[in-house]
N, C-alpha and C positions, 0 to 999 in steps of 0.2 A: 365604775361607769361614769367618768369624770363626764361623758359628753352625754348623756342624760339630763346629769343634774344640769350641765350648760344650759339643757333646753329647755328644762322644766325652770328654769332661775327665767329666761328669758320669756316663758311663757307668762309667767307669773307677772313679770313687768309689766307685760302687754293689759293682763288683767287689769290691774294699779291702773295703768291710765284711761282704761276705758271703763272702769268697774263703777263710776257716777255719773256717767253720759248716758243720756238717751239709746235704747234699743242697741246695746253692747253685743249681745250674745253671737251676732254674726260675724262683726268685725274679729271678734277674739278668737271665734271658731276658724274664721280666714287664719289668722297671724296662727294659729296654732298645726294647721293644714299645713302651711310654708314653714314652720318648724321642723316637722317631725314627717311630715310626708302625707301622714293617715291620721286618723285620729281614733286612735285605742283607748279602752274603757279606760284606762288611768287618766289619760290626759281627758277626756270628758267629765271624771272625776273632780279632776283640781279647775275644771273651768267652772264646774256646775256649783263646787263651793265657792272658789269666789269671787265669782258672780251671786252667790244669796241664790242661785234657783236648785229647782229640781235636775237629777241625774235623769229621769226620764225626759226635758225638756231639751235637752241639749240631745239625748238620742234621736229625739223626733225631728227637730231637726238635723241631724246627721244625717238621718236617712232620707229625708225628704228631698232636700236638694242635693243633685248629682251632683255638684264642686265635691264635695266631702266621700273621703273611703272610708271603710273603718277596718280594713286592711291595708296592708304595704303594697306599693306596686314595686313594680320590678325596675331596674335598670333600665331599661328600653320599653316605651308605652306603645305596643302596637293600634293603631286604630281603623278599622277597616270601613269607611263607609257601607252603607245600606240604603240611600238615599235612592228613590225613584231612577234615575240614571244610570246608579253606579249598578242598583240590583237589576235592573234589565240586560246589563253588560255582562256579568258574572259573578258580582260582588259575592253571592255566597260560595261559591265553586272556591273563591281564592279565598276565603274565610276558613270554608272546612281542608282548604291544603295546610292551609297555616296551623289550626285546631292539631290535624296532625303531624304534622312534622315538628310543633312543639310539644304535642305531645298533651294540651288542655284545651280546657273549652271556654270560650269569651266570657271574660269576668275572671277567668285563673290566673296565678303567677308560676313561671316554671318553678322547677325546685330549687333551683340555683339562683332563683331570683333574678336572671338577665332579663327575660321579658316578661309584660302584662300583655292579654290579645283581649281589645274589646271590640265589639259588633255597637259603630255609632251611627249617628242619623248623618245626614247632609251634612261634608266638609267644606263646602263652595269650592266645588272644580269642577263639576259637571261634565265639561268639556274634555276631561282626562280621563272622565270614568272607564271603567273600574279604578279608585282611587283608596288608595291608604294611608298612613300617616307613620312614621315611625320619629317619636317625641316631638318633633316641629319640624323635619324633613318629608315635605311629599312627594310619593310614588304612585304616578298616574299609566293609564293604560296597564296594566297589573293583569297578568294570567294566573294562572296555576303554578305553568312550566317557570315563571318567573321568580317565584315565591322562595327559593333555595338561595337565587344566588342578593337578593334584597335579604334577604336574615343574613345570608356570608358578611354583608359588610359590615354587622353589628355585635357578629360574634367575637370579633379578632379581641 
């Protein structure tokens, strides 16, 4: 696993240079987020050494702030607003199409890993609502009946 060690070699560097600065532990958790994608107990491990803190402090903040996963997302982040607008429009109806036809529930990754589907707050499009996201591509005005052929251009 030559591309591990890459990442935990570059993790560690990020460490080094932030490891006697002021209030480190977030920047590192950042750089180690854009490393590896998620952040799994190993890699909160080797932040939590060293950095000198606790392995429970680095989980508290994992999980406190939504930037950080501590699972892998998939190839493709689906994200469905739910914002006042978009749920008046339909936003859930196109959520639970999507739940189904991949097959999990907001917060899941398929098996194969091509998608993540999450249920988020307000995207600013309002005006598009029902609105979804699929990685930094938006899909406004969004049905149900739509919902197959917006995954079709993700799956190829």
């Amino acid at each position: 696993m030559a591309d591990k060690q890459a990442q935990l070699e570059k993790l560690r560097q990020v460490i080094r240079e932030h490891k006697d600065t002021p209030g480190p532990l977030m920047p590192v958790m950042q750089a180690a987020q854009n490393i590896f994608g998620y952040l799994p107990e190993d890699v909160q491990i080797e932040i939590a050494e060293g950095l000198g803190v606790t392995l429970s402090e680095v989980y508290g903040v994992a999980t406190f702030y939504s930037q950080f996963t501590l699972e892998p997302k998939g190839e493709h982040v689906i994200s469905v607003c739910m914002g006042t607008a978009c749920y008046v429009k339909g936003a859930q109806a196109v959520l639970d199409k999507l739940a189904d036809s991949l097959g999990i529930q907001p917060g899941g990754t398929t098996r194969d890993g091509k998608f993540t589907l999450l249920a988020t707050r307000c995207l600013g499009a309002c005006g598009l609502a029902p609105v979804l996201m699929v990685d930094d591509q938006v899909h406004g005005r969004v049905t149900p009946e739509s919902v197959p052929a917006i995954l079709a251009i993700y799956e190829g």
